[in-house]
C-alpha positions as a Markdown table, in Angstrom:
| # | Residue | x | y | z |
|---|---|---|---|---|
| 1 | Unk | 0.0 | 0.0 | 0.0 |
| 2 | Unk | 3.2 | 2.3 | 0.7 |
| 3 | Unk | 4.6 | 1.4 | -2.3 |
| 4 | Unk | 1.8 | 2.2 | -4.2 |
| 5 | Unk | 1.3 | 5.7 | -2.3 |
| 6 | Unk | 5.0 | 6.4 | -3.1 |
| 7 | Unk | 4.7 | 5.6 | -7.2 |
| 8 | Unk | 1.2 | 8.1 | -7.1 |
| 9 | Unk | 2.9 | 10.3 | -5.0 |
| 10 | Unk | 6.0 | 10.6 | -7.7 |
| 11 | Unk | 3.8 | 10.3 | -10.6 |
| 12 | Unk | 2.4 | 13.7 | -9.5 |
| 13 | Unk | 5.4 | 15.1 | -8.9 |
| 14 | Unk | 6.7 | 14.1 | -12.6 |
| 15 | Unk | 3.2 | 15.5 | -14.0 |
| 16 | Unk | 3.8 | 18.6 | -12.2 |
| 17 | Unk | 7.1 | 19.2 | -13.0 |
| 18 | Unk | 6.1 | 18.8 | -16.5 |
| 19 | Unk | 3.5 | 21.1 | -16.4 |
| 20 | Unk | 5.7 | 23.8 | -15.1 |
| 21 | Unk | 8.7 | 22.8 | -17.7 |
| 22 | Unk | 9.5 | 26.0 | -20.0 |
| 23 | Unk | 7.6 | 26.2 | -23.3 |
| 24 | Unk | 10.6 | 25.5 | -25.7 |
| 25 | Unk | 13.0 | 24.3 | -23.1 |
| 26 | Unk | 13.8 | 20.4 | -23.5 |
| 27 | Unk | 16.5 | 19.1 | -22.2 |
| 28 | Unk | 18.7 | 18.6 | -25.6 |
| 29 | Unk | 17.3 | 21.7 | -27.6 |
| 30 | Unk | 16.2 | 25.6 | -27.2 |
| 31 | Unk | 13.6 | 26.2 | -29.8 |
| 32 | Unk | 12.6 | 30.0 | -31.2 |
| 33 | Unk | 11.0 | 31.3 | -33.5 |
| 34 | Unk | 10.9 | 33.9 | -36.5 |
| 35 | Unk | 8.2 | 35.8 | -38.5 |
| 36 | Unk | 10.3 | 37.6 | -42.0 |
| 37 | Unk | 9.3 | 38.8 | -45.2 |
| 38 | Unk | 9.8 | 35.7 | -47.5 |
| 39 | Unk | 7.9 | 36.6 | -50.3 |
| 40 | Unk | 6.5 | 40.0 | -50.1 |
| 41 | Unk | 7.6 | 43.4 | -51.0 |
| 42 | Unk | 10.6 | 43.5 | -48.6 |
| 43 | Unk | 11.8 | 39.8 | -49.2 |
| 44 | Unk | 14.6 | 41.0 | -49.9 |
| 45 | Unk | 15.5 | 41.8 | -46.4 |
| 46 | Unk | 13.8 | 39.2 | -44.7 |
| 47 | Unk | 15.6 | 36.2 | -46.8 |
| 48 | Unk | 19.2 | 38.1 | -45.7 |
| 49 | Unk | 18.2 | 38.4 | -42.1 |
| 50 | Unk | 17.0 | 34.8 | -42.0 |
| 51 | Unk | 20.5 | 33.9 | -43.3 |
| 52 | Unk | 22.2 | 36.0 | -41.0 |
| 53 | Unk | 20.3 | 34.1 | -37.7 |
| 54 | Unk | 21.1 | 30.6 | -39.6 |
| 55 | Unk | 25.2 | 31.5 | -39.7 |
| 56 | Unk | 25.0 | 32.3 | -36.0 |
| 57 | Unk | 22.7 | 29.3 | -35.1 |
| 58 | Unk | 25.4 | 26.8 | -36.5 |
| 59 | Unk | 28.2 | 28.3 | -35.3 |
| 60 | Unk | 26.7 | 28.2 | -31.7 |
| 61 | Unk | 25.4 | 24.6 | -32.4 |
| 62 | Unk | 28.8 | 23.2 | -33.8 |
| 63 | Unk | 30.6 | 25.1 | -30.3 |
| 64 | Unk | 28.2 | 22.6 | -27.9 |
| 65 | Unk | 25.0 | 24.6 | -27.9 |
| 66 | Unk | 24.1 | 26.7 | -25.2 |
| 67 | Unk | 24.6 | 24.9 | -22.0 |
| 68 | Unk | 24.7 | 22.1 | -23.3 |
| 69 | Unk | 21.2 | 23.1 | -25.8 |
| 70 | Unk | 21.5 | 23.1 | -29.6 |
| 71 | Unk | 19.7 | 25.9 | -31.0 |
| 72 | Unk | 16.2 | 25.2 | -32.8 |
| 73 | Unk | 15.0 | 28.4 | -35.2 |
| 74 | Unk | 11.7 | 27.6 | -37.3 |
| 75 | Unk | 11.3 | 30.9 | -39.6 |
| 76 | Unk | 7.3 | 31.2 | -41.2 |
| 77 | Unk | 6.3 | 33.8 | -43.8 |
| 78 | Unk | 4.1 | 36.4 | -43.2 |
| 79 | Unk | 4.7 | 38.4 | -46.8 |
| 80 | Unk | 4.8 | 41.7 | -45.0 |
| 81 | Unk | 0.8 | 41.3 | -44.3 |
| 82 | Unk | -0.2 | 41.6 | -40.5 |
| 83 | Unk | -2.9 | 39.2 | -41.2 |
| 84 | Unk | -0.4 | 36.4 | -42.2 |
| 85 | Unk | 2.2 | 37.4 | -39.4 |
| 86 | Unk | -0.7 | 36.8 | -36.7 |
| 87 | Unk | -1.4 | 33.5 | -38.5 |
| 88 | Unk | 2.4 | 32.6 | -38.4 |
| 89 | Unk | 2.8 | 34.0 | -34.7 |
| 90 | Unk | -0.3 | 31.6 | -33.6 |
| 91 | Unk | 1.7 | 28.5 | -35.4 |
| 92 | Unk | 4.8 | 29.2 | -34.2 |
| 93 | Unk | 3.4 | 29.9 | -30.5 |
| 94 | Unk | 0.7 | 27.6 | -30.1 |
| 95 | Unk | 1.8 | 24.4 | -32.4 |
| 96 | Unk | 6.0 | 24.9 | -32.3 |
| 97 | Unk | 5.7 | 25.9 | -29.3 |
| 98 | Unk | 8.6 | 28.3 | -28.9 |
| 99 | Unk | 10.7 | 29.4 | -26.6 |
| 100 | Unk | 11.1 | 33.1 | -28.0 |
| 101 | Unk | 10.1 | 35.3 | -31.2 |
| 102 | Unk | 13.2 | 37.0 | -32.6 |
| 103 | Unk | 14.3 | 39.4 | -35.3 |
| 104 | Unk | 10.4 | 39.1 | -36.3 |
| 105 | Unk | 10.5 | 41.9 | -39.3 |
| 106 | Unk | 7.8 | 44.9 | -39.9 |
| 107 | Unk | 6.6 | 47.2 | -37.8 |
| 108 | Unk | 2.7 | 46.8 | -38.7 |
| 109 | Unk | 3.5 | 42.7 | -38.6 |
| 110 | Unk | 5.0 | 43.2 | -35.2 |
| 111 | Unk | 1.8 | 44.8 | -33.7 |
| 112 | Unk | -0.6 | 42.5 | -35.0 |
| 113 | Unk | 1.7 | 39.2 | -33.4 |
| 114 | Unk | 2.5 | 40.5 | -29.7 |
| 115 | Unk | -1.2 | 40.0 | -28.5 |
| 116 | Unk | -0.4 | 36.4 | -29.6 |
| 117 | Unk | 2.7 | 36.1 | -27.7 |
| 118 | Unk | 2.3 | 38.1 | -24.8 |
| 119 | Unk | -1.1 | 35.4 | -24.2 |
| 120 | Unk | 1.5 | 32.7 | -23.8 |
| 121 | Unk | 4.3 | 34.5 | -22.0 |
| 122 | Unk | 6.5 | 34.5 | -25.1 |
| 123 | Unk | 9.2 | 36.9 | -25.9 |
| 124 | Unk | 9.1 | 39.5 | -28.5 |
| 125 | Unk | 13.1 | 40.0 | -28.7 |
| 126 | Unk | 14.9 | 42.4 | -31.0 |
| 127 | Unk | 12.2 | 42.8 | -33.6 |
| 128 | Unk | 14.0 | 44.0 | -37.1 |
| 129 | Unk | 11.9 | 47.5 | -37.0 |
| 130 | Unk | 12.7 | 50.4 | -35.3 |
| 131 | Unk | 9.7 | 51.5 | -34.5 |
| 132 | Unk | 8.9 | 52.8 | -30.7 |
| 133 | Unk | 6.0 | 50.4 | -30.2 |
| 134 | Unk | 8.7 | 47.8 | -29.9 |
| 135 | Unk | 9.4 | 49.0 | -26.5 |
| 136 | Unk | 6.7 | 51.6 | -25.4 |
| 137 | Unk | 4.9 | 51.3 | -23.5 |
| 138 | Unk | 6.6 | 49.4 | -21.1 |
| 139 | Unk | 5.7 | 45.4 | -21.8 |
| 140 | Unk | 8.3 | 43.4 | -19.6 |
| 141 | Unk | 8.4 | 40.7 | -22.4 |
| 142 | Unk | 9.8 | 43.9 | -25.2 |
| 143 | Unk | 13.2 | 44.1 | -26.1 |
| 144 | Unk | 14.4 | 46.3 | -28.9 |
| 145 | Unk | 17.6 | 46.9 | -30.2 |
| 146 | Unk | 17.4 | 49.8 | -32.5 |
| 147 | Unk | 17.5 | 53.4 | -32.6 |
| 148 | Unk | 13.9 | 53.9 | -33.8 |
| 149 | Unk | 12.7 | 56.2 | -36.9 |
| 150 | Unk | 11.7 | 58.7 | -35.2 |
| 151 | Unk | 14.7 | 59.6 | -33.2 |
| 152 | Unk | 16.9 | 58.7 | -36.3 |
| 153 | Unk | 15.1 | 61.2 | -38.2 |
| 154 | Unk | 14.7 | 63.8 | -35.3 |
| 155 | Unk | 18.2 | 63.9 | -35.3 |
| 156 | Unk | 19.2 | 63.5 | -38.7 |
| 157 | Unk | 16.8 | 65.9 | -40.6 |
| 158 | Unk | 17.7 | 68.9 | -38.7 |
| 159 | Unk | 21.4 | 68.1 | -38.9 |
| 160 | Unk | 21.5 | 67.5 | -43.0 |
| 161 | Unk | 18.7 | 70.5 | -43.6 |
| 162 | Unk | 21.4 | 73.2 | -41.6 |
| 163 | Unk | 24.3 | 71.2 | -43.5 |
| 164 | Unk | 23.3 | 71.8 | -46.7 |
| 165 | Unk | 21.4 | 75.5 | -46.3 |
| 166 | Unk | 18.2 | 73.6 | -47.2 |
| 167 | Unk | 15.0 | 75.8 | -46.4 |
| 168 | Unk | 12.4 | 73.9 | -48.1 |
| 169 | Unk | 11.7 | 70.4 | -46.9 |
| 170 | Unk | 9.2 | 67.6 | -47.9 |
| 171 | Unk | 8.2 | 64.3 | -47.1 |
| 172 | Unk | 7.2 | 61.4 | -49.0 |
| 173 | Unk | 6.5 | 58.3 | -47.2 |
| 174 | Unk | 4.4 | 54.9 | -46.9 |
| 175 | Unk | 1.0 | 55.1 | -45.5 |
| 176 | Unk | 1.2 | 53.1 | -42.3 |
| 177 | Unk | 2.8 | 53.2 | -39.2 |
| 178 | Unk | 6.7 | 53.1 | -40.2 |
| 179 | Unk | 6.4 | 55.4 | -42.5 |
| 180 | Unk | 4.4 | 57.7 | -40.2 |
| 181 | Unk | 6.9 | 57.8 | -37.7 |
| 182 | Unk | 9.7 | 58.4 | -40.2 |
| 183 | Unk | 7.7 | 61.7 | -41.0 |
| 184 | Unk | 6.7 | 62.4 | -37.3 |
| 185 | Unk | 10.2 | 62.1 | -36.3 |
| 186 | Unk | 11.7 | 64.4 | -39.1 |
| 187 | Unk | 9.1 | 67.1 | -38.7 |
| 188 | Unk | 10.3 | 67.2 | -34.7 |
| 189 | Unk | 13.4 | 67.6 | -36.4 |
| 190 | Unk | 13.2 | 70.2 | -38.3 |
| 191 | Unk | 10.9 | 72.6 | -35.4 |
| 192 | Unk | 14.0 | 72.7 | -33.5 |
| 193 | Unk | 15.4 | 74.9 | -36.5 |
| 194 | Unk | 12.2 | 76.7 | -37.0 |
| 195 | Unk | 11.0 | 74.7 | -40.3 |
| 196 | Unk | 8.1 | 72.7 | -41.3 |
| 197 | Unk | 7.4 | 70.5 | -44.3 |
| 198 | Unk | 6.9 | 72.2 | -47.0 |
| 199 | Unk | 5.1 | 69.3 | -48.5 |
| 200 | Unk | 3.8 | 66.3 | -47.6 |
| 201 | Unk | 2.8 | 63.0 | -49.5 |
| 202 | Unk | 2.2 | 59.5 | -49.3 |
| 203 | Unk | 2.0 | 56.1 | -51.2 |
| 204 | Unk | -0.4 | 53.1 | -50.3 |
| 205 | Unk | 2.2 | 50.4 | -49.8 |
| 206 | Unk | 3.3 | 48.2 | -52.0 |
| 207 | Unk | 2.9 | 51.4 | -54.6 |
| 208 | Unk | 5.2 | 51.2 | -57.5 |
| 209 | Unk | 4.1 | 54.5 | -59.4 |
| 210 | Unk | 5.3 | 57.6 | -58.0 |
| 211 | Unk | 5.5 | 60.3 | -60.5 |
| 212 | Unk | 2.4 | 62.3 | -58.9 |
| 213 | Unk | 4.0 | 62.6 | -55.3 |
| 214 | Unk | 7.2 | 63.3 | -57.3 |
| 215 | Unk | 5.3 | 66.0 | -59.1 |
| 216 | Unk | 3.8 | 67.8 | -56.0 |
| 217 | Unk | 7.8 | 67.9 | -54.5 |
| 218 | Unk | 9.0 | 69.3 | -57.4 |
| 219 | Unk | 6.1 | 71.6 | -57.7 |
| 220 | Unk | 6.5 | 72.5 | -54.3 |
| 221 | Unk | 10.4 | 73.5 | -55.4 |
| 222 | Unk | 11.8 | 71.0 | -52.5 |
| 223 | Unk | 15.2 | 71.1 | -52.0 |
| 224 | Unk | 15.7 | 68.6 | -49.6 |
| 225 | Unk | 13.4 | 65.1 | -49.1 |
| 226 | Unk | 12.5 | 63.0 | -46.4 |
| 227 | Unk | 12.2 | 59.3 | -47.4 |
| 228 | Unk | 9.8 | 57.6 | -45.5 |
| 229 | Unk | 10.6 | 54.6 | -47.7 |
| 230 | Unk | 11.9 | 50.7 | -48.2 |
| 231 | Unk | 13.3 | 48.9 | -50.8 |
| 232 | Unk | 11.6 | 50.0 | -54.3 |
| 233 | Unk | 10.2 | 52.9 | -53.6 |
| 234 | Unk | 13.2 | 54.7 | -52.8 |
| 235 | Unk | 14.5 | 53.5 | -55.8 |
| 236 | Unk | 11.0 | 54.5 | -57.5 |
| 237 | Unk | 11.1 | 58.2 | -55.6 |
| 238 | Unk | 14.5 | 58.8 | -56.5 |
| 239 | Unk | 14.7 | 57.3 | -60.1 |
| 240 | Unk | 11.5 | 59.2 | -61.1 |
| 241 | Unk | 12.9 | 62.3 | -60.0 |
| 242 | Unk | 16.5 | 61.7 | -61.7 |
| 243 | Unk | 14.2 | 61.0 | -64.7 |
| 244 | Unk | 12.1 | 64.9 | -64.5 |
| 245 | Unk | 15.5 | 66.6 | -63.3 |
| 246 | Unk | 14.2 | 67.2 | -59.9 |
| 247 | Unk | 17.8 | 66.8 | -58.1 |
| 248 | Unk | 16.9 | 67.3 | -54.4 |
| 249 | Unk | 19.1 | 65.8 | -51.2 |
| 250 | Unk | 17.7 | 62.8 | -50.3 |
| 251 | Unk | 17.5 | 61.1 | -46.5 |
| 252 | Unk | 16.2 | 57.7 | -46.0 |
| 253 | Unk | 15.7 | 55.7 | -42.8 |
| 254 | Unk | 17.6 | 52.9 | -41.5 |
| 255 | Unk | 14.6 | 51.2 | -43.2 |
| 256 | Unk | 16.8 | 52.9 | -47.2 |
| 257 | Unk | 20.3 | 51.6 | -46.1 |
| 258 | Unk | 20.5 | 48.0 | -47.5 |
| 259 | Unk | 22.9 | 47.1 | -50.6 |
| 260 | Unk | 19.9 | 46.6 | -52.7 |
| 261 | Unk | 19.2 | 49.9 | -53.4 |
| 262 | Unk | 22.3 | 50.4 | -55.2 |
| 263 | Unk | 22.7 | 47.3 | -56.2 |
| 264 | Unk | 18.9 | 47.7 | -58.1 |
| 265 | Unk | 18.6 | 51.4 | -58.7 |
| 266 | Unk | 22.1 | 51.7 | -59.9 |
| 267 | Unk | 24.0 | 55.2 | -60.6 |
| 268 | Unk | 21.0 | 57.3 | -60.2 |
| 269 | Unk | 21.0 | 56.3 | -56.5 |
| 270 | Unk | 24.7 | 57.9 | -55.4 |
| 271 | Unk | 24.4 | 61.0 | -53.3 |
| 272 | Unk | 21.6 | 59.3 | -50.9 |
| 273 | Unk | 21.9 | 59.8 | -47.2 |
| 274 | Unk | 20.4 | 56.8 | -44.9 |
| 275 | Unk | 20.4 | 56.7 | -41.0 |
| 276 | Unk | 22.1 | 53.6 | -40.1 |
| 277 | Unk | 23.4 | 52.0 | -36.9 |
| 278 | Unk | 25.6 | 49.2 | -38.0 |
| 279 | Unk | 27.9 | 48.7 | -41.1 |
| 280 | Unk | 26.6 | 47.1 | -44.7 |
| 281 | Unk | 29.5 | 44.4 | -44.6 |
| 282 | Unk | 31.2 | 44.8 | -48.0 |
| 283 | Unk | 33.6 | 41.6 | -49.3 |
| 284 | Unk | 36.3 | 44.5 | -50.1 |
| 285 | Unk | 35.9 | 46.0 | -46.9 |
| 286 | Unk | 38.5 | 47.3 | -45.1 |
| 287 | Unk | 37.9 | 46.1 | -41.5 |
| 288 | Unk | 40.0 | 42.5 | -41.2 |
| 289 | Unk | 37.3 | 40.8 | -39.1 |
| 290 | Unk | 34.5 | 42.2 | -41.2 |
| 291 | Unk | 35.9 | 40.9 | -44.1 |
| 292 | Unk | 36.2 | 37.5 | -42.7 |
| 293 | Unk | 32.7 | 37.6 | -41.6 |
| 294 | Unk | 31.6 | 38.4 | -44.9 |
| 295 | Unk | 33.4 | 36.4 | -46.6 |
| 296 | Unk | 32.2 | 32.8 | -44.6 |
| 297 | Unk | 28.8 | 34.1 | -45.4 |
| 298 | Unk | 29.2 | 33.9 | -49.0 |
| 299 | Unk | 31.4 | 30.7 | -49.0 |
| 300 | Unk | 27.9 | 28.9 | -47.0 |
| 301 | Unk | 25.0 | 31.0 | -48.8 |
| 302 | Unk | 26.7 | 31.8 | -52.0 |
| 303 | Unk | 25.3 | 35.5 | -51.8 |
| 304 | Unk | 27.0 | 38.7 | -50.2 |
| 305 | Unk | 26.0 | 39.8 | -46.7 |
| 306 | Unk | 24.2 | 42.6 | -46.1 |
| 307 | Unk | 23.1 | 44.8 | -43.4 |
| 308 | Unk | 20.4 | 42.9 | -42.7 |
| 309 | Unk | 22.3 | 39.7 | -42.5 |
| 310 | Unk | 24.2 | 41.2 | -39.9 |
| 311 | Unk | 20.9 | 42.3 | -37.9 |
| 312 | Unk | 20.3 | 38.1 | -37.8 |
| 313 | Unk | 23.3 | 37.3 | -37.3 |
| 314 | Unk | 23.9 | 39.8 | -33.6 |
| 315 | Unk | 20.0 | 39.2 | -32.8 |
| 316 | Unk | 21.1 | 35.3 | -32.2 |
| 317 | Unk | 24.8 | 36.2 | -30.6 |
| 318 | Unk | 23.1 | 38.4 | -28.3 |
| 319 | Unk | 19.9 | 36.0 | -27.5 |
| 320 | Unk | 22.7 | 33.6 | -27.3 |
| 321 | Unk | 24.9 | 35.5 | -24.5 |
| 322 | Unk | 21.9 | 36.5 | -22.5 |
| 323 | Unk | 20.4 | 32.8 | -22.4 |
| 324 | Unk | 24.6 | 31.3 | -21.3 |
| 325 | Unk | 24.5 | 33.7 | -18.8 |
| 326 | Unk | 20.8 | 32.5 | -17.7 |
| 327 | Unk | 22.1 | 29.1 | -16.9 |
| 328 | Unk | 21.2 | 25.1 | -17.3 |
| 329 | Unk | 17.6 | 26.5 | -15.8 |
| 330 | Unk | 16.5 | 28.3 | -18.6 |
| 331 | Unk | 13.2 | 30.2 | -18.5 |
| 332 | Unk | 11.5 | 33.4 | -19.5 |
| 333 | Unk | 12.0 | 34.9 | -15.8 |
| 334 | Unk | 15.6 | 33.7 | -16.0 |
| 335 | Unk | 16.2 | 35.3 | -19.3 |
| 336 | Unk | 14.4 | 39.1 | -18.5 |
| 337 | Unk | 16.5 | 38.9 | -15.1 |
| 338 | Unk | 19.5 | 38.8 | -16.8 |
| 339 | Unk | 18.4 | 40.8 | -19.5 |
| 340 | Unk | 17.7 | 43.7 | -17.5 |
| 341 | Unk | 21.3 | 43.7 | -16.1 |
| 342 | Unk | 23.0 | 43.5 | -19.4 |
| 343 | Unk | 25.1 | 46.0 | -21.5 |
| 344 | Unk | 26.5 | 44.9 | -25.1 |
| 345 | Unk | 29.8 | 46.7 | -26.2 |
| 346 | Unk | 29.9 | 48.1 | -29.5 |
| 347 | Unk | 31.0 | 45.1 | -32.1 |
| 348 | Unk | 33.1 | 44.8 | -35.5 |
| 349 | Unk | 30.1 | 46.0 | -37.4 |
| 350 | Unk | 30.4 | 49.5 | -35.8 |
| 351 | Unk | 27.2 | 49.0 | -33.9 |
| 352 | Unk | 27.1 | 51.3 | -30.5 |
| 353 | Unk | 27.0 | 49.9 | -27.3 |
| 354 | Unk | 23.8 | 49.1 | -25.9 |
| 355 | Unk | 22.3 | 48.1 | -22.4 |
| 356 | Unk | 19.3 | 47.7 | -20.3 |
| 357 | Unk | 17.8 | 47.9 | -17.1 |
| 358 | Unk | 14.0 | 46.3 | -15.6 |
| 359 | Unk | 12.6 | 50.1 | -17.0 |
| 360 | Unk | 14.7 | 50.8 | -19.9 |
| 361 | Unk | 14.2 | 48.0 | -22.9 |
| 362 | Unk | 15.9 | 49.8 | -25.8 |
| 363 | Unk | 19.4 | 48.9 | -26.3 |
| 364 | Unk | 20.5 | 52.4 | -27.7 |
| 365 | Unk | 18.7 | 55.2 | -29.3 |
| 366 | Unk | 22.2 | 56.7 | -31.4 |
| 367 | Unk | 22.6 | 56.6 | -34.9 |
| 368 | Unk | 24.8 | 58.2 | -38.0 |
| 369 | Unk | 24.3 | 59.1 | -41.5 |
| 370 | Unk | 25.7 | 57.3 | -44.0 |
| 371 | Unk | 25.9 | 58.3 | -48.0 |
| 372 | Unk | 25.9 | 56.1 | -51.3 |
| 373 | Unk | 29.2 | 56.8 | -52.7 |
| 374 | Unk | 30.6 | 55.7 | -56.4 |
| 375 | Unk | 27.9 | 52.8 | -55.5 |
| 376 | Unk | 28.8 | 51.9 | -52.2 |
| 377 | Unk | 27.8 | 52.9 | -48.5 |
| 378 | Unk | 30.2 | 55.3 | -47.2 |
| 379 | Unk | 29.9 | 56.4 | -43.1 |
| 380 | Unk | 29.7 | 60.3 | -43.4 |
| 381 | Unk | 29.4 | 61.0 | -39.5 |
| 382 | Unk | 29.5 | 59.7 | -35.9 |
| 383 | Unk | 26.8 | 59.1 | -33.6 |
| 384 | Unk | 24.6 | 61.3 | -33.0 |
| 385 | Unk | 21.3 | 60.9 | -30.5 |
C-alpha cells in the first residue's frame, strides 16, 4: 500500500514538473521562432536576415550549444501582411511551441503578433523594425535593439537640412505606421530649427508609381526630401525624379540603407543619405574581421552579406549570450532577469553599445548618417542621439 502511495505520489510530482517545464525548453534543444518577409515586397530583407540568424545558429550549435542546448529556429512567412504574421505567430506559439520570437521583421506585422505572444508568455526579442512600439509602452516581455525612426530622423533631418542651407523640406513616405513615424520624427526635427514641411505625401504600400508625389515635390520646389521609404520605392522616388530633373538631397531611414538599393537602382541612387546603426559588410571592406565575416557568409549562402544579414546574425549572438549567462535553468523569468542587467559593447560592425535595465528595454537610441558613394555605403558621421 506504501509502495503504491510512493509511485502516485512521484507520478504527480513528474506531471507537475512537467507542467511547469519551459515552453521550448527540452532538455537537448532551445527552440525559437521567426516571422520575415519571404515573399512580399521587402523579401529581400527578410531572406538576408534569416540567413544571417542561420550562420549564427550553427556556429553556436557546432561550439556545444548553449549549455549544453542546440539551438532550434523555425522561420514562417508572413509576406509583410499583419494578417499572415498573426497566422504565423499563432503556429509558431501555439503548435511549435517556442521558446522566443526574434528578429520578427515589420513594424505593422509586429503589432498585429505580440497580442499572440504576450497570451503565452513569449518573448518578443529584438524585432527587425525600429519602431517605438517595440518597447513603449513598457511590456516586460519587449526588447528592442534599434535606434527607432523617429529619433533617427529627429536627429538627422535637422542636422542635414542646416548642413546643406536647405530651407524647403518635404516628405514622401508609406502610408502606415513606419512610414508615419519616419515623418513624425523628421518634422520634430526640423521645429527645432524653425522649419516645417513644405510638403507632404504619401503612397499606399506596395505602390510602385510615384511620379504624382514626385510632381507635388517638385512643384513645391523642394530642395531637400525625407524618405519615408523601403526597398523599391526609394528606388522609385529617387529614379522618377532623376528621370524629371528634380535633383533634391535625399534622407532615407535605417529602413533605405540595405545594398539593394544600389545594387537595383544603380548610378541614379549615389548621393543618398540613410540613417544607419551598423555597417553594410562589404567583401572589399576594409575592417580585417568584417571581411572575414563576410566572406564565410558567402562561402555557405553563395550571396553577399548585407546589413540585414548582420541584424540576424547579432539578434542570435546576443539572444545567445543572455540565455549562457541565464544558466542550465533556462526560462522566461531567468532570461528578462539577466536581461535587464546587461550591456553589449559596440562590435566589428560599428554597432554602438547598448544596455538595459527592468525600465529601460531599448538597447540604444544613437545613430549616424551614412551616404551612397561611387555605388557603395560610405559612413559620413558619428553618432549622433
Amino acid at each position: 500500500m506504501k509502495f503504491k502511495a510512493t509511485v502516485v505520489l512521484s507520478a504527480l510530482a513528474l506531471a507537475s514538473t512537467l507542467a511547469g517545464a519551459q515552453q521550448g525548453v527540452s532538455k537537448t534543444e532551445i527552440t525559437l521562432g521567426s516571422i520575415q518577409d519571404l515573399s512580399g515586397p521587402i523579401a529581400g530583407f527578410g531572406k538576408q536576415a534569416r540567413l544571417g540568424m542561420l550562420l549564427r545558429v550553427d556556429e553556436i550549435n557546432e561550439q556545444g550549444g548553449i549549455n549544453g542546448r542546440k539551438l532550434k529556429l523555425i522561420v514562417e512567412d508572413s509576406a509583410y501582411d499583419p494578417k499572415k504574421a498573426v497566422l504565423a505567430a499563432q503556429k509558431l506559439v501555439n503548435q511549435d511551441k517556442i521558446f522566443m520570437m526574434v528578429g520578427h521583421i515589420g513594424t505593422a506585422q509586429n503589432l498585429a503578433a505580440m497580442p499572440v505572444q504576450f497570451d503565452k508568455n513569449v518573448i518578443n526579442f529584438f524585432p527587425i523594425t525600429a519602431a517605438r512600439e517595440m518597447y513603449e509602452p513598457f511590456h516586460k516581455l519587449k526588447y528592442s535593439f534599434a535606434a527607432t525612426y523617429y529619433d533617427q530622423m529627429r536627429n538627422a533631418a535637422p542636422k542635414l537640412a542646416k548642413e546643406k542651407g536647405a530651407k524647403k523640406v518635404c516628405t514622401m513616405y508609406q502610408d502606415d505606421e513606419f512610414g508615419l513615424e519616419v515623418m513624425r520624427g523628421a518634422e520634430a526635427g526640423l521645429k527645432t530649427i524653425g522649419l516645417e514641411f513644405a510638403e507632404k505625401t504619401s503612397y499606399k504600400r506596395g505602390a510602385t508609381d510615384f511620379s504624382s508625389q514626385v510632381a507635388k515635390m517638385k512643384a513645391a520646389g523642394c530642395e531637400m526630401v525625407v524618405l519615408g521609404t523601403i526597398i523599391r520605392e526609394t528606388i522609385g522616388g529617387i529614379g522618377e525624379s532623376r528621370k524629371t530633373g528634380f535633383s533634391p538631397i535625399f534622407l532615407g531611414s535605417s529602413a533605405a540603407y540595405t545594398d539593394l538599393i544600389h545594387k537595383l537602382g544603380g548610378p541614379a541612387m549615389n548621393g543618398l543619405y540613410a540613417t544607419m546603426t551598423v555597417q553594410n559588410p562589404y567583401l572589399d571592406e576594409a575592417s580585417q574581421p568584417i571581411r572575414f565575416w563576410a566572406n564565410k557568409y558567402k562561402t555557405k549562402f553563395n550571396e553577399d552579406p548585407t546589413v540585414f544579414s548582420v541584424y540576424g546574425y547579432n539578434i542570435i549572438d546576443i539572444f545567445a549570450k543572455a540565455a549562457q549567462k541565464a544558466g542550465p535553468s533556462l526560462t522566461t523569468d531567468s532570461f528578462i532577469k539577466v536581461m535587464d542587467t546587461m550591456t553589449i559593447p559596440p562590435d566589428m560592425f560599428g554597432s554602438a553599445p547598448g544596455s538595459y535595465s527592468p525600465t529601460k528595454r531599448l538597447g540604444s537610441d544613437a545613430s549616424r548618417l551614412s551616404q551612397i558613394t561611387d555605388g557603395k555605403w560610405k559612413v559620413v558621421s558619428d553618432y549622433i542621439k
